[in-house]
Structures are given as C-alpha cells and as structure tokens.
C-alpha positions as CSV (number, residue, x, y, z in Angstrom):
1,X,0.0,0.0,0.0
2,X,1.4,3.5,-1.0
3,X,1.5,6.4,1.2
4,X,2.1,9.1,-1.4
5,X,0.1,11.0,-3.9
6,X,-2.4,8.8,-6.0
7,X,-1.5,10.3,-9.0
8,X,1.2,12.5,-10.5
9,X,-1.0,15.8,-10.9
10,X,-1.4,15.7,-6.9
11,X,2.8,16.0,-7.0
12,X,2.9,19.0,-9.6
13,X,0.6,22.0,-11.2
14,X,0.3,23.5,-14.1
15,X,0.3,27.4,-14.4
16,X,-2.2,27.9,-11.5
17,X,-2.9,26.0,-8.5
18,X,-5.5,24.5,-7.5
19,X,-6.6,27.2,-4.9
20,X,-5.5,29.7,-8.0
21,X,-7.9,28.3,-10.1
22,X,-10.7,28.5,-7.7
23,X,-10.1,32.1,-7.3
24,X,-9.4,32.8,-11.1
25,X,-12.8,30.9,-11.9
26,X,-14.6,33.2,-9.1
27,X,-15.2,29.8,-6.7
28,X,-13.2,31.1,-3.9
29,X,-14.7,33.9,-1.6
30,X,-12.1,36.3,-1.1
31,X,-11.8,40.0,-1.2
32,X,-10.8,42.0,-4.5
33,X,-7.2,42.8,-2.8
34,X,-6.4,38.8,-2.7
35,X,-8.1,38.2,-6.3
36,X,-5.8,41.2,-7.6
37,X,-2.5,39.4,-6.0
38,X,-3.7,36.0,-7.4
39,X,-3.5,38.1,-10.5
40,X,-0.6,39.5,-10.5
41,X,1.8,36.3,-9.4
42,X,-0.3,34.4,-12.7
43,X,0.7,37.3,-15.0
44,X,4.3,37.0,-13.5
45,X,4.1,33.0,-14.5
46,X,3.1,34.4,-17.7
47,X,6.2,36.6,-18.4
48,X,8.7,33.2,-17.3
49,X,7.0,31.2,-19.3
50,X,7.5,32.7,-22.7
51,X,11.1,32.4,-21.9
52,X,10.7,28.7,-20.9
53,X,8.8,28.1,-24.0
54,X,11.8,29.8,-26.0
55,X,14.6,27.5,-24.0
56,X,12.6,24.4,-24.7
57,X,12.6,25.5,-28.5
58,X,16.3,25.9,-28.3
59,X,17.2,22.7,-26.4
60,X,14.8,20.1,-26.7
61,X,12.5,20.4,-29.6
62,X,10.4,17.0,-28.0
63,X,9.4,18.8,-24.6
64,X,9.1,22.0,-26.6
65,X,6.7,20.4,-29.1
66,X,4.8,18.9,-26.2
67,X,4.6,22.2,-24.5
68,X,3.0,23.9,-28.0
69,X,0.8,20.8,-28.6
70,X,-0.9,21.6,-24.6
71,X,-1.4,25.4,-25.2
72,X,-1.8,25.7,-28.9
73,X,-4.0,24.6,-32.2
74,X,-3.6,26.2,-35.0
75,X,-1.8,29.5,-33.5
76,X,-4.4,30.2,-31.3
77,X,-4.5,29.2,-27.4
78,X,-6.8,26.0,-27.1
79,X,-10.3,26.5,-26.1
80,X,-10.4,29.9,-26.9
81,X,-13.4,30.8,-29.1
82,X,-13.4,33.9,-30.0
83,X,-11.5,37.4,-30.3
84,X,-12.9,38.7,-27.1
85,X,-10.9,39.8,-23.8
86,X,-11.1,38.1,-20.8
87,X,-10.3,39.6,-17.2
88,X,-7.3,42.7,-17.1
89,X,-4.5,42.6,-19.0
C-alpha cells in the first residue's frame, strides 16, 4: 500500500494551482485585494513562461513540441473561441 500522492498531478501544477484556479474561476470567496494578488503572481508565470517556452525550443524540440501541442491549435491558445478579452491585462 502506498502512502504518497495517488496520481502525479497531486505531486505537480500547471500554471495555477489548484486554490488559484478557484479564485481565477470566481469559486473562492475572497476579497478584490487577494483576487488582484492572485492576478498578479499568474501574470508573473506568464512573463517566465514565454522564456521557458523559448529555451525548450532551443534545447529540446520534443518537450518543446509537447509544451505547444498543450497550449496551442492552430496559433491560437486552445479553447479559446473567440477574439474577445477576458479579465485585465
């Protein structure tokens, strides 16, 4: 019997936590102060991750490619539908 996660997503996250998501999605009660700092650390994330995504595509095209095929289709971020803003920027 283990004793540790049950599955690998419990050991890592992607760009938001799980908490993060619940705030981002407007499921956590918290005041506007907190949901502005929630904001501002996932922007930050943002701003490393275009240089991760450019040190992948100079080092290891496969975890590159892997990173592309998550975010991406067609040149446009997955899922979104239309041309429309969402949130601050």
């Amino acid at each position: 019997m283990s004793s540790g996660p049950e599955s690998e997503s419990e050991w890592t996250r992607g760009l938001l936590s799980k908490r993060e998501r619940e705030i981002v999605a407007g499921e956590a009660d918290v005041t506007d102060d907190y949901r502005y700092q929630v904001t501002h650390r996932v922007k930050s994330r943002i701003k490393h991750l275009e240089t991760d995504a450019e040190i992948l595509d100079e080092n290891d095209m496969f975890l590159s490619k892997l990173l592309q095929e998550a975010v991406c289709e067609e040149g446009k971020l997955k899922g979104w539908r239309d041309g429309s803003s969402h949130g601050d920027s």
